[in-house]
C-alpha positions in Angstrom: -4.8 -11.3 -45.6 -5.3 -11.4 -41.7 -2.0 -10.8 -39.7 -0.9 -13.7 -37.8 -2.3 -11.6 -34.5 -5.7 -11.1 -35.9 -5.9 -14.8 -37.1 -4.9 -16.3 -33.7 -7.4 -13.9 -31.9 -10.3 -15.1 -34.0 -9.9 -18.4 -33.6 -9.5 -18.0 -29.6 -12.9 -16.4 -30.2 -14.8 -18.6 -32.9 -13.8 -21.6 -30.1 -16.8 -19.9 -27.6 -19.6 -21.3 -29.3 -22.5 -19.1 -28.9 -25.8 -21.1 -27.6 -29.5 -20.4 -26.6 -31.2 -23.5 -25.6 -34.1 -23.6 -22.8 -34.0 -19.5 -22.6 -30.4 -19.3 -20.9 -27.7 -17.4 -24.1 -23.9 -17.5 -23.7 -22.5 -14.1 -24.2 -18.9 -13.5 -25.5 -17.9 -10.1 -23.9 -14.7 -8.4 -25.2 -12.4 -7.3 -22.2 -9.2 -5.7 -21.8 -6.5 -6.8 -19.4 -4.7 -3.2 -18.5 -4.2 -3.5 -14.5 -7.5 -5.4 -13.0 -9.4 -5.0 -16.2 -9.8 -8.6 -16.7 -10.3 -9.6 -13.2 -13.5 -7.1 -12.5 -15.1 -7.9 -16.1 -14.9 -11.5 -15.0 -15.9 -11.3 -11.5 -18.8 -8.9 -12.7 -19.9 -11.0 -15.4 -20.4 -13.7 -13.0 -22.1 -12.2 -11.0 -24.8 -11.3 -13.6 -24.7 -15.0 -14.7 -25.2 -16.7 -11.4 -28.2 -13.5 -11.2 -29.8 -14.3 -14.6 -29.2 -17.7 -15.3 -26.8 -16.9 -18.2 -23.4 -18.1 -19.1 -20.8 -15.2 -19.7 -17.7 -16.0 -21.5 -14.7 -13.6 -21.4 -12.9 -13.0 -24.7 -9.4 -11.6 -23.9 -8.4 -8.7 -26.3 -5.2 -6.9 -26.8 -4.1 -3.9 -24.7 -3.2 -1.7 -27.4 -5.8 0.2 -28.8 -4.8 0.2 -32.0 -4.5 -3.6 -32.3 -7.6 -4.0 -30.7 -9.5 -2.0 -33.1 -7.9 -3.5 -36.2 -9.2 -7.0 -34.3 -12.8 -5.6 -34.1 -12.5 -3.9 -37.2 -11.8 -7.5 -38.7 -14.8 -9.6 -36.8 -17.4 -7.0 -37.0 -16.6 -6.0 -41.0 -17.4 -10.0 -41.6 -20.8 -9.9 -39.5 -19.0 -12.1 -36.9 -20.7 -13.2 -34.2 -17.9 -14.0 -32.3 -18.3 -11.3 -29.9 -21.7 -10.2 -28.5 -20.6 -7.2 -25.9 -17.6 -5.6 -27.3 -15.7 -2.5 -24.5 -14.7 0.2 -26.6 -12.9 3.3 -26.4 -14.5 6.5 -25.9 -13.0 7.7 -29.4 -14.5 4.6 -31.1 -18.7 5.4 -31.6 -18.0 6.7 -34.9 -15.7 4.3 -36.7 -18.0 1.4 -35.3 -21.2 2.9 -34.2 -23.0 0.9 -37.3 -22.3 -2.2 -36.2 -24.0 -1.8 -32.7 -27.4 -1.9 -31.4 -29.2 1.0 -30.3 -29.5 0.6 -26.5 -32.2 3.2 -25.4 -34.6 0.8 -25.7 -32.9 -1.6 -23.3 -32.2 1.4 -20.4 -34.3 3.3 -18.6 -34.0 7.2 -19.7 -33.4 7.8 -15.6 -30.5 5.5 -15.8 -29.4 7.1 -18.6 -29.5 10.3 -17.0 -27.4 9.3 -14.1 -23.8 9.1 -16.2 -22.1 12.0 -17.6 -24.0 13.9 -20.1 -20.8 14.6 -22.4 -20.2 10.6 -22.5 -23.7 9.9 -23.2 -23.5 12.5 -26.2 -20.3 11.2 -27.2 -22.1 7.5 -27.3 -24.9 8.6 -29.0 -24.9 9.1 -33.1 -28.0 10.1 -35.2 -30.2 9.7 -32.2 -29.1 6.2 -31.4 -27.3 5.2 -28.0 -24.8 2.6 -29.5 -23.1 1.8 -26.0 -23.3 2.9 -22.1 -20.5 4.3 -20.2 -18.4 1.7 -18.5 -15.7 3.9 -16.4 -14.1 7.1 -17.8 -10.8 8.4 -17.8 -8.4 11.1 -17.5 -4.5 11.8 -17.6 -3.4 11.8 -14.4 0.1 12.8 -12.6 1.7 10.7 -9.7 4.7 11.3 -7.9 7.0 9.5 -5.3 5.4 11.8 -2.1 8.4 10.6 0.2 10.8 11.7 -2.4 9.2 15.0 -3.4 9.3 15.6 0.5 13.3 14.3 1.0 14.2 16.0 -1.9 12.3 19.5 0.0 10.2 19.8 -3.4 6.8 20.8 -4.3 4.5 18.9 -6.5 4.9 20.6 -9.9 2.6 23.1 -11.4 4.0 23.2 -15.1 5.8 20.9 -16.9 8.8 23.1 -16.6 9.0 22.8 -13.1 7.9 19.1 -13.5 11.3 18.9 -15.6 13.3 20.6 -13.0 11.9 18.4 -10.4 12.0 15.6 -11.8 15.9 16.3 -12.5 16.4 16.6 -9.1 15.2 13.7 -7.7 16.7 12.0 -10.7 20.2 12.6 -10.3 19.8 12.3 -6.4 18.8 8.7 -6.4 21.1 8.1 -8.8 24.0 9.6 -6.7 22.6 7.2 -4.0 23.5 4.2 -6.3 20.5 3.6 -8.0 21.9 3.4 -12.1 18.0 2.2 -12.7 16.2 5.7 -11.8 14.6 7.4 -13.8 12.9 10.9 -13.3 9.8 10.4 -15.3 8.1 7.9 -17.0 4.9 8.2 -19.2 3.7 6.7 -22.8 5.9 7.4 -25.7 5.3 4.4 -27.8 3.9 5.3 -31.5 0.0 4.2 -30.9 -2.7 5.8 -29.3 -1.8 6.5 -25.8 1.2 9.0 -27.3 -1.5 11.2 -29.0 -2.9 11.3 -25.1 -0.1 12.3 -23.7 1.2 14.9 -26.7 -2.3 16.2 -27.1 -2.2 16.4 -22.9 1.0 18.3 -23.7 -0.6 20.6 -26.1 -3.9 21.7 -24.8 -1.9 22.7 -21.4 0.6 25.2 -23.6 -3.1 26.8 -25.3 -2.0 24.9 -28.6 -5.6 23.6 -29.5 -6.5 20.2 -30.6 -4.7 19.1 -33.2 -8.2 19.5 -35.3 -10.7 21.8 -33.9 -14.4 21.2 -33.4 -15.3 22.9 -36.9 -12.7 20.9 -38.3 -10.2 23.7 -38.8 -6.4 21.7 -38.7 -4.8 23.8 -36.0 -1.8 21.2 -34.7 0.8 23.2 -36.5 1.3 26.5 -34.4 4.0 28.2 -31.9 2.4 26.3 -28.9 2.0 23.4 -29.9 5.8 23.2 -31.1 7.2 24.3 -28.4 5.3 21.7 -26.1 7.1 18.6 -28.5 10.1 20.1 -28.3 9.8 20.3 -24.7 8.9 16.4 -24.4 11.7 15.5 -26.6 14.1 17.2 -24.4 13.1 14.7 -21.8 13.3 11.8 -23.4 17.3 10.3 -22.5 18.3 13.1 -19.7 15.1 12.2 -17.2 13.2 9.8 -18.9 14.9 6.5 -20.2 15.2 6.2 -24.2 13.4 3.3 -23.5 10.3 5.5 -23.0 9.7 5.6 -26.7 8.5 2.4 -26.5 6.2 2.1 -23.2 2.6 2.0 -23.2 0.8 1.9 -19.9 1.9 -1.0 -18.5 5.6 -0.1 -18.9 5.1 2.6 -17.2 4.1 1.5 -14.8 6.2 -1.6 -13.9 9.2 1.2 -13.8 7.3 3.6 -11.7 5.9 0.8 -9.2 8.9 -0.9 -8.8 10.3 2.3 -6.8 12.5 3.3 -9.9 10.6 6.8 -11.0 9.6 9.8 -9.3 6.5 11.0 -11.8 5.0 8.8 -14.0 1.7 10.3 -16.2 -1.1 7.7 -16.2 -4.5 6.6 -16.0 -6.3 6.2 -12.4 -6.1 2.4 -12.9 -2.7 2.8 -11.4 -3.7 4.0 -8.2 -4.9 0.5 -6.6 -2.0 -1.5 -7.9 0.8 1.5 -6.8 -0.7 0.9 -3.3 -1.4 -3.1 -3.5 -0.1 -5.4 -1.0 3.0 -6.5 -3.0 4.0 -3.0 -4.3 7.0 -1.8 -3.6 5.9 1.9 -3.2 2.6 1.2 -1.1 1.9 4.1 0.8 4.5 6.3 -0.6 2.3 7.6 -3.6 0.8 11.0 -4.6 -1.7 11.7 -7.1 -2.3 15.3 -9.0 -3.6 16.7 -12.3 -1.1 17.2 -15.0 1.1 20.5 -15.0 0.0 23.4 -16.9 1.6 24.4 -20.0 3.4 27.3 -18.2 2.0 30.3 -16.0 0.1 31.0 -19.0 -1.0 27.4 -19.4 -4.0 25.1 -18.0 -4.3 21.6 -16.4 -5.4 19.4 -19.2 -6.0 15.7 -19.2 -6.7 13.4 -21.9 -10.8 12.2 -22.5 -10.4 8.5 -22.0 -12.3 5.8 -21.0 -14.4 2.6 -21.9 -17.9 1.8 -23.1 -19.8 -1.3 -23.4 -21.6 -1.4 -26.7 -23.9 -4.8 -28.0 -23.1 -6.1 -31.5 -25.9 -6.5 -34.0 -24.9 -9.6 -35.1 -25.5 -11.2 -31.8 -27.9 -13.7 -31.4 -28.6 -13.1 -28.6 -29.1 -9.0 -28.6 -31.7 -9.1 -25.1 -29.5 -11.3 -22.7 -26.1 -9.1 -24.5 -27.7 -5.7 -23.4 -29.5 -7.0 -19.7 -25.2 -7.5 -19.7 -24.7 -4.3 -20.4 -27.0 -2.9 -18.4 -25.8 -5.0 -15.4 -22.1 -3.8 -15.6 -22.5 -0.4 -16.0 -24.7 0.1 -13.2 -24.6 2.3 -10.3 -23.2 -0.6 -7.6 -21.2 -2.2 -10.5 -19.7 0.9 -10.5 -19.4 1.4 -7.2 -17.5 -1.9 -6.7 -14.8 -1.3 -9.6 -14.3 2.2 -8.2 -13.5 0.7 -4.8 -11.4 -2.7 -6.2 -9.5 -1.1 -9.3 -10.0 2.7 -9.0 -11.4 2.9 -12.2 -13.4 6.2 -12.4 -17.3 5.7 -12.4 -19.5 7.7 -15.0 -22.2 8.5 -12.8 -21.8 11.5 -10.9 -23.6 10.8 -7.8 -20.7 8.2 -7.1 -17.7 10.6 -6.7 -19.6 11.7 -3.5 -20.0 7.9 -2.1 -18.0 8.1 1.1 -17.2 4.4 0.2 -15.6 5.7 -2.9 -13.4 8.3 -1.7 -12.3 6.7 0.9 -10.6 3.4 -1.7 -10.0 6.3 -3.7 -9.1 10.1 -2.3 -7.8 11.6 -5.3 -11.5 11.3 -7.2 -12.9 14.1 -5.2 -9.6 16.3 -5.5 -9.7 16.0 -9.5 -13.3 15.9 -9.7 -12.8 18.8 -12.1 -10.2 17.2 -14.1 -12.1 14.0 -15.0 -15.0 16.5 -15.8 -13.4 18.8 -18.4 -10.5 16.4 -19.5 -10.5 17.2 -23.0 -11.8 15.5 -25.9 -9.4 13.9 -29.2 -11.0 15.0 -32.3 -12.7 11.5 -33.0 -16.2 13.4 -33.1 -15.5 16.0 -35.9 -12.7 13.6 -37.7 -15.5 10.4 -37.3 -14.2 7.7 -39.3 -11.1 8.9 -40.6 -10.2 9.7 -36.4 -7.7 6.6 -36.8 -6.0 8.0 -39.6 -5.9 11.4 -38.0 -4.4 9.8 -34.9 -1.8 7.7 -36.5 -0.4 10.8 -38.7 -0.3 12.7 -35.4 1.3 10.2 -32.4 3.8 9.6 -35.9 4.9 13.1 -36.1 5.4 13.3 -32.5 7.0 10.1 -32.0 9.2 11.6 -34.8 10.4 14.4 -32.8 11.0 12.6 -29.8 13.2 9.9 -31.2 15.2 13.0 -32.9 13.7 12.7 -36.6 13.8 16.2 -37.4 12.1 18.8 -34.7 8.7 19.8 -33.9 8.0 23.0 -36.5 9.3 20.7 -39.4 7.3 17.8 -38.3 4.1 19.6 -37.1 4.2 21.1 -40.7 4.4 17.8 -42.8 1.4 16.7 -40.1 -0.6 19.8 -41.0 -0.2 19.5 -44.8 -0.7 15.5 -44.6 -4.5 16.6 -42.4 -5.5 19.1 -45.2 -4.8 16.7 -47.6 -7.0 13.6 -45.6 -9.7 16.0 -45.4 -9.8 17.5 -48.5 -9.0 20.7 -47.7 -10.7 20.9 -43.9 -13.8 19.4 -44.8 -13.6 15.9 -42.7 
């Protein structure tokens, strides 16, 4: 039986009734609503419809990842045309890839060439393109730059001195009066944005991937354990308890709001920090994500969001001219100046117009180039299940459910037994 959720969201859907009369289509397009989402893809998808002759309607889709793909999972298992253009996450090719339309007969191979080469292979299974890069992501780390400067601090290289910092600042504020400050804030809710930020944790400490690219289960080892353990000691001394429940949004509304010095996020954040109304505007640094000690790297999370046309449309040409539309190179351009959301094609991280809305994607150029991948590619369609055992076990630790070794174990044993013994 469909949850409640599920039910309501497909019948806000069925209501677009999907037309093609006199050689103008309606297209359904799936977007998500984290920061200006929602705003662009409508704005955008105007545009193409006032450009084509077309009629675009926006279907509104949860924030969470995970409920989103249980609501796709739902409409696309059916054959449901509800939804011709569905955004999905860069992890999600190979749990859905066969119910999408190969698009490499709807862009031109120089267009194709112009994104990022690792996204396009991501994208692409047995030989079919089944979506186009709409704006990619990384982890990102910003920090309260008047504070970190009042405070006489430096921007923190490893999480420890991230945890020292942070301390500082922390119990400085609150000294000031301020019972509502917090020293960092960042995604600790059980669903997919924890396994970015705990596999973030990871990879910087040299703990691997949780499963590696020949499918060897590596998550339980010295590194990554200590890296948990190190997150769970924040959670109540500079990060509120609360944390264990924020996605990206809550985060953010504590961070904006002028009540947290660090805050780990996605470069979404960066146009709303410093919007008109925020209460930090101005007053906002952006760097990668510490290093897992000296010994450690900078590592942020693979994200990111793909357009991808269903097969079930009827009306596949108009749904793909859509795609191909949105994920262009001044379609791009304009979300990258609006709603800092990173572009996939290179040549725009050297558009002055571009750095200039957005600094901080020349300085991290390298970190949204070898932010590292979740094991969605070797794990395919068993990725959720891998995911949900993980950000579990962590969440686990952090709420103070037993500690990281005994958790990280049960994880590892509960992989070998999803894959039969390491072969996914």
């Amino acid at each position: 039986m469909k949850s409640t959720f599920v039910t309501a969201c497909l019948t806000a859907a069925s209501a677009f009734a999907l037309s093609s009369t006199a050689g103008a289509a309606t297209i359904a397009i799936s977007c998500g609503a984290v920061g200006m989402e929602l705003e662009l893809c409508k704005t955008g998808s105007d545009a193409w419809a006032a450009q084509s002759g077309h009629t675009v309607n926006i279907v509104s889709t949860p924030n969470s990842t995970t409920e989103r793909l249980a609501l796709y999972q739902q409409i696309l298992s059916a054959g449901g045309t509800d939804i011709d253009v569905y955004q999905i996450d860069v992890i999600w090719p190979g749990i859905l890839g066969s119910h999408f339309v190969d698009l490499s007969g709807y862009v031109d191979q120089p267009t194709v060439d112009a994104h990022f080469q690792p996204i396009i292979s991501n994208n692409t299974i047995d030989g079919k393109l089944l979506a186009m890069p709409w704006f990619t992501d990384a982890g990102v780390l910003y920090y309260r730059a008047d504070l970190v400067e009042e405070y006489d601090l430096e921007v923190p290289e490893t999480w420890e001195q991230l945890t020292a910092a942070a301390s500082v600042i922390h119990d400085g504020e609150r000294a000031k009066g301020n019972d509502r400050f917090w020293g960092f804030v960042w995604q600790g809710r059980a669903y997919e944005g924890l396994t970015c930020d705990a596999l973030e944790w990871i990879d910087s400490h040299n703990g691997g991937t949780i499963v590696e690219a020949d499918g060897d289960i590596t998550i339980n080892n010295p590194k990554a354990i200590a890296a948990v353990d190190l997150a769970a000691g924040w959670v109540g001394t500079i990060s509120p308890p609360g944390v264990l429940n924020y996605a990206e949004e809550e985060a953010r509304g504590v961070f904006q709001s002028g009540n947290a010095a660090f805050m780990r996020n996605w470069p979404y954040a960066w146009s709303l920090a410093n919007s008109p109304d925020s209460a930090i505007r101005g007053k906002v640094g952006v760097a990668a994500l510490p290093r897992g000690g000296e010994e450690g790297k900078n590592t942020g999370t693979l994200g990111g969001w793909q357009l991808a046309v269903s097969r079930y449309s009827p009306n596949v040409d108009a749904a793909a001219d859509l795609v191909a539309f949105l994920t262009s190179y001044e379609e791009q351009k304009r979300r990258a100046i609006v709603g800092s959301y990173n572009p996939t094609i290179g040549a725009l991280y050297e558009d002055s117009e571009v750095l200039a809305a957005t600094p901080f994607f020349g300085d991290l150029y390298d970190t949204f180039t070898n932010a590292v991948a979740r094991p969605s590619g070797v794990t395919s369609a068993k990725y959720n299940e891998v995911s949900s055992a993980f950000w579990n076990a962590v969440h686990a630790t952090l709420s103070g459910n037993g500690d990281a070794a005994a958790n990280l174990a049960s994880l590892e044993r509960e992989l070998t037994r999803m894959s039969r013994g390491g072969r996914w």
